[in-house]
TORDRENLO-213478 format. One record per residue: x, y, z of N, C-alpha, C in turn; chain; residue number from 1. Coordinates in pm, whole numbers, plus 50000, padded with zeros to 5 digits. Example, Ala and Ser with C-alpha at 12.3 -4.5 7.8 and 13.67 -1.06 7.14 Angstrom:
2
    n_xx    n_yy    n_zz   ca_xx   ca_yy   ca_zz    c_xx    c_yy    c_zz   kette    nr
   51319   49431   50780   51230   49550   50780   51320   49670   50780       A     1
   51285   49775   50708   51367   49894   50714   51290   50003   50787       A     2
This chain:
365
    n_xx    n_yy    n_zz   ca_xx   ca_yy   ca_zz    c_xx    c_yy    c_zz   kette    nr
   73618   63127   13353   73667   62990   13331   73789   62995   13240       A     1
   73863   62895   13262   74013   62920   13172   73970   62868   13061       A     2
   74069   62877   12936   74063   62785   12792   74176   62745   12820       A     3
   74191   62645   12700   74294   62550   12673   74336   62557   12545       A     4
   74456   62514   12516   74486   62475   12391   74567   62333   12352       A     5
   74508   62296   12256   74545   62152   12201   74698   62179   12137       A     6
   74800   62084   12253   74937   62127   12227   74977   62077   12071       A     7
   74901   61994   12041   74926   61910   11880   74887   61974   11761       A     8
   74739   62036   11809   74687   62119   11664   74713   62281   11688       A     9
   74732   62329   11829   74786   62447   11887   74656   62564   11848       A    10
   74546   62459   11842   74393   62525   11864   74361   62550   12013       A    11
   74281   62689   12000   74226   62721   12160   74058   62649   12172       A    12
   74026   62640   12295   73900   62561   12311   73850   62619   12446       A    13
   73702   62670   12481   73648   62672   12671   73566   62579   12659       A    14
   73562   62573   12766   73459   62496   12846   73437   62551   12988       A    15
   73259   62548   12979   73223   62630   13134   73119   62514   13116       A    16
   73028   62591   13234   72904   62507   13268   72831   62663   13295       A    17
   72719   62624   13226   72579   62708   13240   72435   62628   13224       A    18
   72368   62714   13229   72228   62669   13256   72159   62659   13116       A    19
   72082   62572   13037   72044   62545   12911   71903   62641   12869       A    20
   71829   62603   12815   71699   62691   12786   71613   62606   12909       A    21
   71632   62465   12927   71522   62425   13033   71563   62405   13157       A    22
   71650   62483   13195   71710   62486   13330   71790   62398   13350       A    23
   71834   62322   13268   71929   62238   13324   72100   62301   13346       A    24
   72187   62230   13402   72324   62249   13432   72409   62176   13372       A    25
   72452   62151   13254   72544   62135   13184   72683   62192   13160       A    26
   72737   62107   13056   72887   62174   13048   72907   62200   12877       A    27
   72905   62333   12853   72941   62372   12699   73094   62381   12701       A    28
   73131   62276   12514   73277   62311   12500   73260   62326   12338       A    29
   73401   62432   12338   73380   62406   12195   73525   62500   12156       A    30
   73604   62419   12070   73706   62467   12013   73743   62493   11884       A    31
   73835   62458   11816   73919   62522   11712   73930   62689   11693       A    32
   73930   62727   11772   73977   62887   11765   74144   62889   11761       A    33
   74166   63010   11673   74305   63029   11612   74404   63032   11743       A    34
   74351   63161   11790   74384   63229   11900   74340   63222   12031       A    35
   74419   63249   12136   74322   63224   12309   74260   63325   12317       A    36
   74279   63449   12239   74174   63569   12220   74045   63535   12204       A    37
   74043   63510   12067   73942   63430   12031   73841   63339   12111       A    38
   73908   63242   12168   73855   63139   12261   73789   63239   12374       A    39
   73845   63409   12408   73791   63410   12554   73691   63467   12515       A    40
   73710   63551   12399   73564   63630   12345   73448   63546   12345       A    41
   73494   63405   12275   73372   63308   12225   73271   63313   12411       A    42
   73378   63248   12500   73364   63220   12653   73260   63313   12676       A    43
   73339   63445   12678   73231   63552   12738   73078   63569   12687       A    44
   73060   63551   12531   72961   63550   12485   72849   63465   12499       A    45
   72917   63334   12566   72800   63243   12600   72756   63292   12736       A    46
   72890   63273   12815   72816   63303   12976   72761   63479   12969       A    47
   72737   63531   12869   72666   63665   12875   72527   63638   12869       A    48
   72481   63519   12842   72327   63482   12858   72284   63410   13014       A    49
   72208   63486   13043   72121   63410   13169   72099   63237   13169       A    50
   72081   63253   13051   72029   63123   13014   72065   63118   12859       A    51
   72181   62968   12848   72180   62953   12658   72028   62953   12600       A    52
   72034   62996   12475   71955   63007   12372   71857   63125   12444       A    53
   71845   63160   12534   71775   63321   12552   71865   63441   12586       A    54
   71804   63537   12490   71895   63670   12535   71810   63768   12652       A    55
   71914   63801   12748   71884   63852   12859   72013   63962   12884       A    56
   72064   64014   12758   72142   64114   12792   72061   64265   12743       A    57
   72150   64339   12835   72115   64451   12811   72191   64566   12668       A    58
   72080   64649   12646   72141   64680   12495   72325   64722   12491       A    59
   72366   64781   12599   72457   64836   12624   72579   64714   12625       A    60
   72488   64608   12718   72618   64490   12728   72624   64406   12585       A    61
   72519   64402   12520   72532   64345   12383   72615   64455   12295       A    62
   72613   64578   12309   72664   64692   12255   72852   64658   12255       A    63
   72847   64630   12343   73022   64618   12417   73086   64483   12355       A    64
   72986   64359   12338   73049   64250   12274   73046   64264   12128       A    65
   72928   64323   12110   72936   64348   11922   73082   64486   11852       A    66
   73088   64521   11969   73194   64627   11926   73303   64535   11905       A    67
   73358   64462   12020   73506   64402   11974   73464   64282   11847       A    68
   73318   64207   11840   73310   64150   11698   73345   64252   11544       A    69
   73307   64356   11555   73314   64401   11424   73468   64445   11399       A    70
   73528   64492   11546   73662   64568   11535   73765   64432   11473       A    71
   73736   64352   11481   73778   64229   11375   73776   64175   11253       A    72
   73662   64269   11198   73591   64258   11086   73641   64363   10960       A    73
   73592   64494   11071   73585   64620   10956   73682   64672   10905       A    74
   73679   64718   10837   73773   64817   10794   73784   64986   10905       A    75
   73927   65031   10941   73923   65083   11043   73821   65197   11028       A    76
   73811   65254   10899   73749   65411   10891   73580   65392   10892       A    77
   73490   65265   10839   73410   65194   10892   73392   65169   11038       A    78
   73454   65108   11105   73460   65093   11259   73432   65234   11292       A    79
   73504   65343   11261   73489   65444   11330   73379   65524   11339       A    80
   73327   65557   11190   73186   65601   11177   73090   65516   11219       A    81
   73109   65359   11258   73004   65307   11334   73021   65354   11491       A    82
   73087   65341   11523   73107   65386   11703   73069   65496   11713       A    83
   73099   65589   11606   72987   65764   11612   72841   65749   11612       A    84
   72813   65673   11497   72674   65648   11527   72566   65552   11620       A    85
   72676   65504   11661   72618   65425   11828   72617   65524   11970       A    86
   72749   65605   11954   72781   65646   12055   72669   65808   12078       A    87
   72599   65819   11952   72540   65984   11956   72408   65923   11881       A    88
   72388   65845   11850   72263   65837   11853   72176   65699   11829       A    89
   72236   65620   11891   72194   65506   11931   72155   65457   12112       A    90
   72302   65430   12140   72331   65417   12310   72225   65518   12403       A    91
   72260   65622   12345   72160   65717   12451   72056   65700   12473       A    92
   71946   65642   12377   71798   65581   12395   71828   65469   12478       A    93
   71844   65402   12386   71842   65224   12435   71939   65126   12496       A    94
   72036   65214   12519   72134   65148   12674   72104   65056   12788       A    95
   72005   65098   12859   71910   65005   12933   71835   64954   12926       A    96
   71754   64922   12781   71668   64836   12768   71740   64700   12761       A    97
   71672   64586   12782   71730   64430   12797   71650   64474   12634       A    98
   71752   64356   12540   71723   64365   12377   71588   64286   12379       A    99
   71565   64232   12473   71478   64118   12422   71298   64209   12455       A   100
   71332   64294   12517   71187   64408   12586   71168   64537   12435       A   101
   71294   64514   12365   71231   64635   12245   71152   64594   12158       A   102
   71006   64638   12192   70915   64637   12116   70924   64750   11960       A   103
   70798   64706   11885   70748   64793   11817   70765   64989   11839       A   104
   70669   64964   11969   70660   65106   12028   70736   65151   12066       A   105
   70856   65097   12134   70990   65119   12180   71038   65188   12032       A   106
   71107   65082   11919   71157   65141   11825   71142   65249   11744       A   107
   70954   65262   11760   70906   65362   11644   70924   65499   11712       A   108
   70932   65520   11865   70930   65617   11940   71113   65671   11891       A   109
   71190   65602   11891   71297   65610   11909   71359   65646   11776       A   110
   71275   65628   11627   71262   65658   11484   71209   65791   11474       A   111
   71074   65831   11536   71049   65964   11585   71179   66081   11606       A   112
   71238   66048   11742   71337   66135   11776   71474   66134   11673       A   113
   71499   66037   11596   71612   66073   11505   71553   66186   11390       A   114
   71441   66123   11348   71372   66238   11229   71401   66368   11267       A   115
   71357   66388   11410   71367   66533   11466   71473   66623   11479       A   116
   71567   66539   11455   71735   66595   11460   71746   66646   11334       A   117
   71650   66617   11216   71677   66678   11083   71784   66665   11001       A   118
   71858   66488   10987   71909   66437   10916   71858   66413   10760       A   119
   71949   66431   10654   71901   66371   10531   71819   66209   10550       A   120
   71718   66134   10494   71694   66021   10436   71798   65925   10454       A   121
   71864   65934   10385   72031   65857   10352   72098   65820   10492       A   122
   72095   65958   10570   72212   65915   10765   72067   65852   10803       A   123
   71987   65879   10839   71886   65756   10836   71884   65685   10869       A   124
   71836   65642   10703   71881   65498   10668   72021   65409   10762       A   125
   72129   65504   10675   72203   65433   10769   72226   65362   10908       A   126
   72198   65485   10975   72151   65464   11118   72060   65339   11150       A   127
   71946   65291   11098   71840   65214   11118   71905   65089   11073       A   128
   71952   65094   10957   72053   64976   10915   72217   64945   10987       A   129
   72257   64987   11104   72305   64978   11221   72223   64911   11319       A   130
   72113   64960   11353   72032   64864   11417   71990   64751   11384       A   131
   71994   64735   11249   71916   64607   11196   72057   64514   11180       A   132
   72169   64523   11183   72312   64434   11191   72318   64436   11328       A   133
   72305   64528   11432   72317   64445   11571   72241   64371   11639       A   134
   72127   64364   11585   72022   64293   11598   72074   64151   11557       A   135
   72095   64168   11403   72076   64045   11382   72213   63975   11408       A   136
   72285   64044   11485   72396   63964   11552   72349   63875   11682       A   137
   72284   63963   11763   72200   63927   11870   72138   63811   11861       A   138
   72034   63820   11739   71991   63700   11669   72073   63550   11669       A   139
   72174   63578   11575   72250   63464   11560   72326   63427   11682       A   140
   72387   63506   11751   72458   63516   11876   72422   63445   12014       A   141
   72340   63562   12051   72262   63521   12179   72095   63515   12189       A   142
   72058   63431   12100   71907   63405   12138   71846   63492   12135       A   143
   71851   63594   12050   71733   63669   12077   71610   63631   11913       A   144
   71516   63642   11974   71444   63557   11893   71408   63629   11775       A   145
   71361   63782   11754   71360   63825   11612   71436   63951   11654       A   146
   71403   64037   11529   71430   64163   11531   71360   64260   11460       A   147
   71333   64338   11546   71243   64444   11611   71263   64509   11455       A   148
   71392   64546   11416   71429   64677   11356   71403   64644   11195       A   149
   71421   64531   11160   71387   64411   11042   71215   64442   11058       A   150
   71140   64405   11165   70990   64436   11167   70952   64535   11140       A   151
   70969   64634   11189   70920   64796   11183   70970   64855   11073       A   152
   71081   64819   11002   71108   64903   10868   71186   65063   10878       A   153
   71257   65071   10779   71326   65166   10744   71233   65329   10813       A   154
   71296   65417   10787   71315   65528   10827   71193   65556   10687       A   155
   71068   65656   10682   70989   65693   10581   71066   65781   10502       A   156
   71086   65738   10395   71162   65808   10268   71097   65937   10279       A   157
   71176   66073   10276   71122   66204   10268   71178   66234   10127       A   158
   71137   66311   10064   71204   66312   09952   71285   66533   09984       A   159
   71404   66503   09985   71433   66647   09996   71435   66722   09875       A   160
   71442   66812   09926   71494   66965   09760   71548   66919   09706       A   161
   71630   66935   09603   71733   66883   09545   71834   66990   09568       A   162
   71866   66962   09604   72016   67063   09664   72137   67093   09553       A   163
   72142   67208   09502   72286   67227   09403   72405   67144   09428       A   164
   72448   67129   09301   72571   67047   09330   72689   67138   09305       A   165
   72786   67189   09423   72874   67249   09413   73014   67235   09305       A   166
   73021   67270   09194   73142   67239   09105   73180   67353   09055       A   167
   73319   67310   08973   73377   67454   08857   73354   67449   08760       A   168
   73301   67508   08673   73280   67508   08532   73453   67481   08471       A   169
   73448   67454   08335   73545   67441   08275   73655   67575   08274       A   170
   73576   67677   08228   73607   67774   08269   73696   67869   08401       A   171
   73615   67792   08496   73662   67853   08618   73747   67722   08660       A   172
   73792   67613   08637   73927   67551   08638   73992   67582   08582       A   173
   73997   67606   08467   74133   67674   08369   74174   67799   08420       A   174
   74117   67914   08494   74133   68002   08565   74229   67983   08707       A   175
   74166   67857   08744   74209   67829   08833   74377   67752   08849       A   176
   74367   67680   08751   74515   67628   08745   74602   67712   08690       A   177
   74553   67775   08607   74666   67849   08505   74742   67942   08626       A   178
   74725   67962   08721   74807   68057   08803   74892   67962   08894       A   179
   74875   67852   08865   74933   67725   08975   75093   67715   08875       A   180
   75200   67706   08969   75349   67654   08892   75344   67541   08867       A   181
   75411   67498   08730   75361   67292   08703   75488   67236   08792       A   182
   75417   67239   08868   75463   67103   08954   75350   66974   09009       A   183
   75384   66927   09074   75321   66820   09104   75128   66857   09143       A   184
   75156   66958   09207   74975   66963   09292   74922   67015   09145       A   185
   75005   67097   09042   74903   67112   08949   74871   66995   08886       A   186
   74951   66896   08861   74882   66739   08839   74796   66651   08878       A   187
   74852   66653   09012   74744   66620   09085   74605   66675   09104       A   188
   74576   66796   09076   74467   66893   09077   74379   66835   08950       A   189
   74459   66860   08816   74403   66853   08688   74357   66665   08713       A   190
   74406   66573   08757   74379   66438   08750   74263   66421   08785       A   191
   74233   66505   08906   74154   66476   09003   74017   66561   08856       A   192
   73981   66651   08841   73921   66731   08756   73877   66662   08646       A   193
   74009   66596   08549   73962   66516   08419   73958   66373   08471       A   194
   73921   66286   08584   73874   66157   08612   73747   66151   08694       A   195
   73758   66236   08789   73659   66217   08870   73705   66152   08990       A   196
   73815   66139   08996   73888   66002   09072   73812   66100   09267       A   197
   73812   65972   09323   73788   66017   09496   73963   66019   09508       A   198
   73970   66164   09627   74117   66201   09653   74173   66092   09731       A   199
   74146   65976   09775   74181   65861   09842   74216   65774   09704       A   200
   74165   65794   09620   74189   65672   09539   74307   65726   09432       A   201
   74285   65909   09426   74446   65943   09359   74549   65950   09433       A   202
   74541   65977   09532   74690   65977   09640   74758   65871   09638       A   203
   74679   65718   09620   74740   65639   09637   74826   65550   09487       A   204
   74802   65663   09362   74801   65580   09296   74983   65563   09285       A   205
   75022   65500   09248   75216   65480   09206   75209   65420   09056       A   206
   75347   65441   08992   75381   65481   08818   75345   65319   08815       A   207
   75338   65192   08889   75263   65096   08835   75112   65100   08759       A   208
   75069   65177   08850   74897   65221   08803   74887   65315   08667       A   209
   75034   65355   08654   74973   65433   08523   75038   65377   08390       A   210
   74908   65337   08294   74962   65266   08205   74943   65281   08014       A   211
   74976   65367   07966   74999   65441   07833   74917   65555   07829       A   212
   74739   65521   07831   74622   65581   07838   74534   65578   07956       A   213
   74558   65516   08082   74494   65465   08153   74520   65469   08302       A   214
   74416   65488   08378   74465   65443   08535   74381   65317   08585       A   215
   74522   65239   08659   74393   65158   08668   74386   65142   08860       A   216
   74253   65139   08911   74236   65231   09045   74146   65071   09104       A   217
   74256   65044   09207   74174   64930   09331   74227   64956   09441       A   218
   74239   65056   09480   74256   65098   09621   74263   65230   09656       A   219
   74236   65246   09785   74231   65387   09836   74312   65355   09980       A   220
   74323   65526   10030   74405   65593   10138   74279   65644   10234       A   221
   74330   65634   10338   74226   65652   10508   74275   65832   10456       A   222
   74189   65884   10542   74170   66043   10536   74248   66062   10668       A   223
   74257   65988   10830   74311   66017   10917   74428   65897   10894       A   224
   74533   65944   11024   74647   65807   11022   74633   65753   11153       A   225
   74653   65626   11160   74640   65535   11220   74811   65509   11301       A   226
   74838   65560   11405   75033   65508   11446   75066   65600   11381       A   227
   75025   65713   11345   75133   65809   11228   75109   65765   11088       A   228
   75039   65674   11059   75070   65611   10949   74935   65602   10830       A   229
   74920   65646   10736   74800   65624   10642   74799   65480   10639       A   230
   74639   65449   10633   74625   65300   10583   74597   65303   10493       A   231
   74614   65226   10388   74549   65145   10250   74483   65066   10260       A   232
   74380   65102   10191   74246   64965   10233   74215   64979   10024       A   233
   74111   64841   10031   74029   64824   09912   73969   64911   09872       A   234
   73879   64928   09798   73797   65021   09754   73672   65006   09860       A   235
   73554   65076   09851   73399   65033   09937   73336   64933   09832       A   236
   73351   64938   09708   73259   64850   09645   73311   64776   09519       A   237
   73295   64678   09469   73398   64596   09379   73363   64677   09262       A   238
   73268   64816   09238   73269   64865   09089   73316   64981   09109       A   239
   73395   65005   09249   73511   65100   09260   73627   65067   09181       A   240
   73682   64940   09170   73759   64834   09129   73790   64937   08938       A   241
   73860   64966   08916   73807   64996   08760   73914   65066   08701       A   242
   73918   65077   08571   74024   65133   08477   73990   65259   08443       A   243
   74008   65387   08457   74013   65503   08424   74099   65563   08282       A   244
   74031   65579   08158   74058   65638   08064   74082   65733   08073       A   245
   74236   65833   08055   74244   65994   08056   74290   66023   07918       A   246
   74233   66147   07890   74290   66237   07787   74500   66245   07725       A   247
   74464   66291   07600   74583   66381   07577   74653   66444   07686       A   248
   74582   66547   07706   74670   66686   07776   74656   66567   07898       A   249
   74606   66479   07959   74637   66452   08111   74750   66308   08093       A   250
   74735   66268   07979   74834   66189   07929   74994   66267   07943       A   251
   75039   66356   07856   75098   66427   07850   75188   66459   08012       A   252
   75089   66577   08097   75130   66567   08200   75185   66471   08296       A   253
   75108   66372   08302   75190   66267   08389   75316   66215   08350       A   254
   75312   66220   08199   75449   66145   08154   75581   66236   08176       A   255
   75542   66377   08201   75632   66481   08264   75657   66462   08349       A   256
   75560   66441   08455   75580   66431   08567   75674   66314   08620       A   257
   75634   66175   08551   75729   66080   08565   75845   66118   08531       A   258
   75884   66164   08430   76012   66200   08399   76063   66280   08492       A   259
   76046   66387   08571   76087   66433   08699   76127   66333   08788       A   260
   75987   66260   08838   76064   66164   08931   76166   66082   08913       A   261
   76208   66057   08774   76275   65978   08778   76450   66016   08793       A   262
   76432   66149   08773   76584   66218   08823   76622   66205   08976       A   263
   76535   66153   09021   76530   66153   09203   76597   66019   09185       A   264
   76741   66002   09304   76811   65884   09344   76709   65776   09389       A   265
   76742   65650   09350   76652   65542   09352   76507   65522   09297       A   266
   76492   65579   09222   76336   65610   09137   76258   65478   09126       A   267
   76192   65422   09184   76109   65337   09152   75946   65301   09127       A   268
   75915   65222   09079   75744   65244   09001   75676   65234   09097       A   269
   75721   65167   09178   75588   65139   09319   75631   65318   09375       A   270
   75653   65381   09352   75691   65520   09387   75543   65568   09409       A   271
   75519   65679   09475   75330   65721   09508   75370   65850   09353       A   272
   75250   65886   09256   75280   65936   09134   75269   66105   09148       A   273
   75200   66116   09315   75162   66238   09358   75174   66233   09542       A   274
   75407   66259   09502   75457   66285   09667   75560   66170   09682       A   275
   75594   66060   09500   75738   65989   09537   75735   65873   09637       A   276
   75843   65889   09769   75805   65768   09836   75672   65797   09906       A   277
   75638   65913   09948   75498   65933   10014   75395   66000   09988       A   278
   75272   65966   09987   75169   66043   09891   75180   66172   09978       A   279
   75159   66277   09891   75099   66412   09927   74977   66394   10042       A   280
   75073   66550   10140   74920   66530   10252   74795   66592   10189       A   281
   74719   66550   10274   74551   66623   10228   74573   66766   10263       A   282
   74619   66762   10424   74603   66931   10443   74719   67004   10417       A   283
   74799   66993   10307   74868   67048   10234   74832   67082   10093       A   284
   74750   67033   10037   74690   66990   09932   74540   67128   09955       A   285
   74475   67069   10089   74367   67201   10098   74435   67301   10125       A   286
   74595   67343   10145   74631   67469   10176   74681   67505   10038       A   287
   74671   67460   09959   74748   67489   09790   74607   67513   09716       A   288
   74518   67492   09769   74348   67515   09679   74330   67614   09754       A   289
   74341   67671   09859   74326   67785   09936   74346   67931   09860       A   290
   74518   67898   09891   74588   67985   09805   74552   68017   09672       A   291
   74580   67932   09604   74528   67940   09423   74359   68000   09393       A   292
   74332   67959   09461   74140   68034   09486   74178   68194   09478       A   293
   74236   68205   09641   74251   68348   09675   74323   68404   09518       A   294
   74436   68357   09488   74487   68451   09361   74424   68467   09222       A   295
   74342   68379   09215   74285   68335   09108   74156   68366   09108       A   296
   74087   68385   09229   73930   68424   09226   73870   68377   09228       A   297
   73882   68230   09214   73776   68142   09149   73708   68090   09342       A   298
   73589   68087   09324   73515   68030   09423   73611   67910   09474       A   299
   73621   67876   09628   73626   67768   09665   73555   67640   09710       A   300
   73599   67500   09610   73546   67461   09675   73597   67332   09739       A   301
   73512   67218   09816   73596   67096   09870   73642   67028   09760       A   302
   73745   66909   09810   73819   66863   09705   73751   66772   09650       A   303
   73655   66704   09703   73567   66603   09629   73460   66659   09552       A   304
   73436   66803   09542   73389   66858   09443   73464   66843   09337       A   305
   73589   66855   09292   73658   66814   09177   73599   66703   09129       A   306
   73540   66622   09185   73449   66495   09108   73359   66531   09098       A   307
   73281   66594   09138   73113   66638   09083   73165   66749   08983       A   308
   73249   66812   08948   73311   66928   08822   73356   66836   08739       A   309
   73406   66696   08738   73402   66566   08682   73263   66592   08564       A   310
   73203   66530   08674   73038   66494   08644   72952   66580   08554       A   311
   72963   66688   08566   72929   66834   08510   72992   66846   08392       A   312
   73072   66836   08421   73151   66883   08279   73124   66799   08185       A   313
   73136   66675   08195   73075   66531   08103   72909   66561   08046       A   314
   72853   66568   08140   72690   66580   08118   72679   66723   08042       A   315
   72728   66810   08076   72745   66963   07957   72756   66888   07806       A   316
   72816   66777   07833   72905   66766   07679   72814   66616   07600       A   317
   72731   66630   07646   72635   66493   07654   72684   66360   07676       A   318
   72789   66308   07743   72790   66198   07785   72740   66125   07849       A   319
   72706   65963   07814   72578   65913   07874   72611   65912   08040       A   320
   72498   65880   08086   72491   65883   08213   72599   65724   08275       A   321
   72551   65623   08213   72633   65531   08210   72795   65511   08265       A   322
   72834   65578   08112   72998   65624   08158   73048   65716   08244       A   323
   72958   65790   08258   73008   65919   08387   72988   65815   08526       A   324
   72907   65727   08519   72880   65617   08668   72989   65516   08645       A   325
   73002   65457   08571   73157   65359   08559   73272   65385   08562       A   326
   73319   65559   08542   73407   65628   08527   73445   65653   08688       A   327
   73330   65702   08762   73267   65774   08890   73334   65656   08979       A   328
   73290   65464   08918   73275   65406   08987   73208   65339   09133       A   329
   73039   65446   09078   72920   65457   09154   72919   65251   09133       A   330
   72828   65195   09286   72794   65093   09290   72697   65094   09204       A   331
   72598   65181   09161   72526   65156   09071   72458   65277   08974       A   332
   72371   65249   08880   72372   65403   08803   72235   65482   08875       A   333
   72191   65418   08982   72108   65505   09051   72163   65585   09143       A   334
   72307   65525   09198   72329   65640   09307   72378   65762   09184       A   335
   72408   65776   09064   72492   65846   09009   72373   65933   08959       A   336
   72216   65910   08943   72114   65961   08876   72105   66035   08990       A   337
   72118   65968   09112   72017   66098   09260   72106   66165   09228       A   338
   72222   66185   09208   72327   66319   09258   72324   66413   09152       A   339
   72336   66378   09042   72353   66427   08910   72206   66442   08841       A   340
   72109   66405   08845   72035   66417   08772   71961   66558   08732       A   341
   71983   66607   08777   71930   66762   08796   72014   66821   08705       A   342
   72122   66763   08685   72249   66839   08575   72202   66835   08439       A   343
   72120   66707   08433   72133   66634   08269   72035   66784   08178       A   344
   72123   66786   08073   72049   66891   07976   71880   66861   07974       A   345
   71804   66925   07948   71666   66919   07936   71655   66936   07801       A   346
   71634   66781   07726   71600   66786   07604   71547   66752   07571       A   347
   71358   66785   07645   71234   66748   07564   71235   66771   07463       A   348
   71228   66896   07427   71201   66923   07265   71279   66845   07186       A   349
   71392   66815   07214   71452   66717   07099   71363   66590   07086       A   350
   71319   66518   07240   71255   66418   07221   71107   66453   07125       A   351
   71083   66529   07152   70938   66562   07073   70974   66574   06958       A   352
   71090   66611   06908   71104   66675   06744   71114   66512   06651       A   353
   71177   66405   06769   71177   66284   06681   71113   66203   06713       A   354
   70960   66200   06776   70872   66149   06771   70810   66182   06694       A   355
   70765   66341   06635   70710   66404   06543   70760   66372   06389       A   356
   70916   66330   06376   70965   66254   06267   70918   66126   06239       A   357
   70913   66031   06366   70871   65921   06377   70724   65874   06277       A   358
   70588   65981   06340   70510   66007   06326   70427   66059   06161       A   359
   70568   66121   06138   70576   66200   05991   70601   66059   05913       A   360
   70727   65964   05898   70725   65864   05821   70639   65756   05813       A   361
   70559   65733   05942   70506   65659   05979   70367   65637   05898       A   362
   70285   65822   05857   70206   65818   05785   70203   65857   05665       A   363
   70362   65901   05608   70324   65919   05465   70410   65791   05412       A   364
   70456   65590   05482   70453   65509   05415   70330   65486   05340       A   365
């Protein structure tokens, strides 16, 4: 059926005729959409029901309309890891089921076979909480009356090993840079080391962000490019959002470093602080940690380990758990306890020595 648009308010609007919940034949309209895009998506989504207010699509065809809903929504590098996890381990079960036939037994069978693939807890989760947003699109969308994935519940928490956390000791960074020429990647290296910063959120920073003692960090860089082109997006969580306190010696360095750039024709602050008009690539960046490893000896490791050698290094030195998570810019101080907690010094005996003080004043008042 065609749409229209209101030549005065230059809003799009359809109108079809379908069949209601009690069989009747009516005519649905409904406008103010921005765009005739808009308007045809809305179109398709109604006449995708057999019947308004019941869902009678199949998982695959609900699969196909919820894709172009979110590709409107998300953020691109989001979008993408969702279409992986639809496309490998979602779709393949439940493609042909009509949404409205997935039972209980359906889902729990289908919770079974992900376990078996021997994912962490966490991809999971995730995964199951993919199901439980297309669902409840379905829900709001096209009539489907509950959801299955909301009923049956999460994935059973396994609790794993605790797995080492790969970092450099203090030690084996100072090893490691000292063979690096000061130029820029050794800045960038050491930043990354004394903040903790995610390599998306230092690439992007420019000499606006740096300010006497301080970085201050609300945005990050896509890992792939999009047209040739890196995107800049927000942070994932508003307590990503945050001011980063650095040291002396990392004080120091940058203000060198600025001073370099600024011998470059047209020098300006919105300048990137690591790569000028353009941030430094990643896989130039892993080919300069490559190298410096090999000459230097020091174990290799990924670059977002430089934030868990962050983390380590702080907790060696007793800093509360707190500030290493606000620093980190963890959404909260539990995700910063699962990862780290295994690090924190073991200092029963201290606790015992001042309960035993406690205990001591307590009975010779």
């Amino acid at each position: 059926m065609p749409v229209y648009q209101n030549k005065q308010t230059k809003k799009w609007k359809y109108r079809v005729y379908a069949t209601d919940i009690f069989g009747n034949r009516k005519q649905f309209e409904k406008g103010g959409f921005a765009t005739k895009r808009e308007a045809q998506f809305a179109e398709r989504e109604l006449l995708s029901q057999d019947r308004v207010g019941e869902c009678n699509l199949t998982f695959e065809e609900l699969w196909e309309l919820y894709k172009e809903h979110i590709s409107l929504k998300m953020k691109a590098q989001s979008y993408r890891k969702t279409l992986s996890k639809f496309k490998n381990h979602i779709l393949p079960y439940f493609k042909d089921y009509k949404v409205k036939n997935i039972n209980a037994t359906i889902y729990t069978k289908w919770q079974r076979i992900i376990e078996e693939k021997g994912f962490k807890y966490k991809y999971n989760a995730s995964i199951h909480g993919s199901m439980v947003t297309i669902l409840n699109y379905a829900v709001q969308f096209h009539g489907l009356k509950n959801n299955i994935a909301s009923q049956v519940g999460n994935f059973k928490r396994k609790y794993d090993l605790q797995t080492s956390v790969n970092f450099w000791t203090l030690e084996e960074f100072n090893t490691f840079i000292s063979v690096m020429p000061n130029d820029v990647y050794k800045a960038f290296f050491t930043t990354l080391y004394y903040t903790g910063l995610r390599q998306g959120e230092c690439l992007v920073l420019t000499w606006k962000d740096f300010n006497k003692d301080y970085l201050d960090i609300y945005k990050t860089i896509s890992k792939e490019k999009l047209n040739g082109e890196y995107i800049i997006n927000t942070p994932k969580t508003k307590k990503s959002i945050r001011r980063v306190k650095l040291d002396d010696n990392l004080i120091k360095m940058l203000n060198e470093l600025k001073e370099k750039a600024k011998q470059f024709e047209g020098f300006e602050e919105d300048w990137y602080i690591f790569g000028c008009i353009n941030p430094l690539s990643p896989s130039t960046i892993g080919r300069k940690r490559d190298k410096y490893c090999a000459i230097s000896g020091i174990k290799k490791i990924r670059i977002h380990e430089l934030r868990h050698s962050h983390a380590s290094l702080l907790l060696s030195y007793g800093v509360p758990i707190t500030v290493i998570s606000q620093r980190l810019g963890h959404s909260n101080i539990t995700m910063t306890l699962d990862t780290y907690s295994h690090l924190i010094p073991k200092d029963e005996d201290k606790a015992i020595n001042i309960l035993n003080k406690i205990n001591t004043l307590k009975f010779t008042e």
